[in-house]
N, C-alpha and C positions, 0 to 999 in steps of 0.2 A: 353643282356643275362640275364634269370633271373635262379636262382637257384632253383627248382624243391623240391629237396632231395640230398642226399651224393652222387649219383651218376648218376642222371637224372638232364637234364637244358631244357631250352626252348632258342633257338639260332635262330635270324630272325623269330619267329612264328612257328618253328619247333621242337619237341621235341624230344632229343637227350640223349640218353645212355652211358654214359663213359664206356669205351670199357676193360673188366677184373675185374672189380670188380664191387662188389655187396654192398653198404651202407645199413646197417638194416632199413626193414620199420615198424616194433615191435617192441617193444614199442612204441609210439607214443614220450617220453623221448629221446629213440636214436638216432628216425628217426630227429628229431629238432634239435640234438646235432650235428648230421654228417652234414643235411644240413647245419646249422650256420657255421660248421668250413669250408665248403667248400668255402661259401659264403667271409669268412671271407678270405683265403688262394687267392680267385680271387681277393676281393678287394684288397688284399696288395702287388699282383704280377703281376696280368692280367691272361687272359688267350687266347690261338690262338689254335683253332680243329682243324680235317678234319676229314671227314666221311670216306676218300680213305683209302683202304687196303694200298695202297703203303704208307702209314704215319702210317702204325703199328710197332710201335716199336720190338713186339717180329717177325713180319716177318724179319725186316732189320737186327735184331742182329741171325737173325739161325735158333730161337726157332719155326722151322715150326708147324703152329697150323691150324686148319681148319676154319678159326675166319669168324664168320659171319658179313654180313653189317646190318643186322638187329636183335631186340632182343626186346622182348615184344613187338612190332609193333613200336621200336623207331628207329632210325640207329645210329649206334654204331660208338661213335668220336674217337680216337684219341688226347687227347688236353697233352698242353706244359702248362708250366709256363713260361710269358713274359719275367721276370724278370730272371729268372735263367734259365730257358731251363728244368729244370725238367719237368717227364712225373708226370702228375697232377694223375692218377692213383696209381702210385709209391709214392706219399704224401700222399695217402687218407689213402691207409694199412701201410704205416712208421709210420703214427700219430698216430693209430687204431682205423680209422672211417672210414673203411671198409675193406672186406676179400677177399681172392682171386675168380674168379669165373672161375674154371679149364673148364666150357664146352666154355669158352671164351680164356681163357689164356692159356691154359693146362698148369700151372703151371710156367708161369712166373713170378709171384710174390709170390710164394711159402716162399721162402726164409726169404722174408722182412715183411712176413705174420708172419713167425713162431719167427722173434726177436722180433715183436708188443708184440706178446701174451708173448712171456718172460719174457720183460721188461715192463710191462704190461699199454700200452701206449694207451692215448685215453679211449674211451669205452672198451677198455681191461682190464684197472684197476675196471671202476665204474659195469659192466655188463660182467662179465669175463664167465658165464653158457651161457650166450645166445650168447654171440660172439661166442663160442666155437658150438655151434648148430649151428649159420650161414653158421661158416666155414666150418662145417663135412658137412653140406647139401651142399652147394657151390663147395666141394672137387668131389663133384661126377661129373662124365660125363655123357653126352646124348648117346644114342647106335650108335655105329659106329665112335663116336669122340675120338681122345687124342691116 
């Protein structure tokens, strides 16, 4: 597995999309920042995908959303943390190196997006204007979704 960006990897020669969220790729500062932490968060835990809808976590817990398997021409994973079973998604916006992306999540990680920015975690503290642009641009839906 090689780490891409905060939210793109390349898995067996295939490149792959973390599924709900969106890691900034502007600044060229953030985008390095989120990748390294990602980087960082796999080496120190592991990480195990799927591409299968049936491995989305907001399908299993309810949150019916119209999630796609593909997004910018990548397909959209699913990944855990080895080590703790956390959804590696749910780390990226806890930490705040990256935002929710509602035409993906509709709002699954809404929540643990909005304590980031509170407690101003991650690129929330050092780039607290442009996360705040991510996320309003991120909040928006595609027509017919959410």
């Amino acid at each position: 597995m090689r780490v891409i960006d905060g939210d793109t990897f390349d898995i067996d020669g295939e490149r792959v999309r973390i599924w709900g969220i969106d890691a900034p790729d502007k600044p060229e500062s953030m985008k390095r920042a989120a990748g390294r932490r990602a980087a960082a968060i796999i080496e120190q835990e592991g990480l195990s995908c799927s591409t299968s809808l049936a491995a989305n976590v907001a399908l299993r817990t309810g949150k019916m959303c119209p999630s796609s398997l593909t997004s910018y021409g990548r397909k959209n994973a699913q990944c855990r943390l080895n080590r703790t079973g956390e959804d590696f998604g749910n780390r990226m916006i806890r930490e705040g190196f990256a935002v929710s992306y509602k035409r993906y999540d509709c709002g699954f990680y809404d929540d643990l997006m909005s304590k980031a920015k509170l407690t101003r975690s991650g690129l929330w503290r050092s780039y607290p204007e442009q996360m705040a642009k991510l996320a309003d641009l991120r909040s928006r839906t595609a027509k017919g979704r959410y």
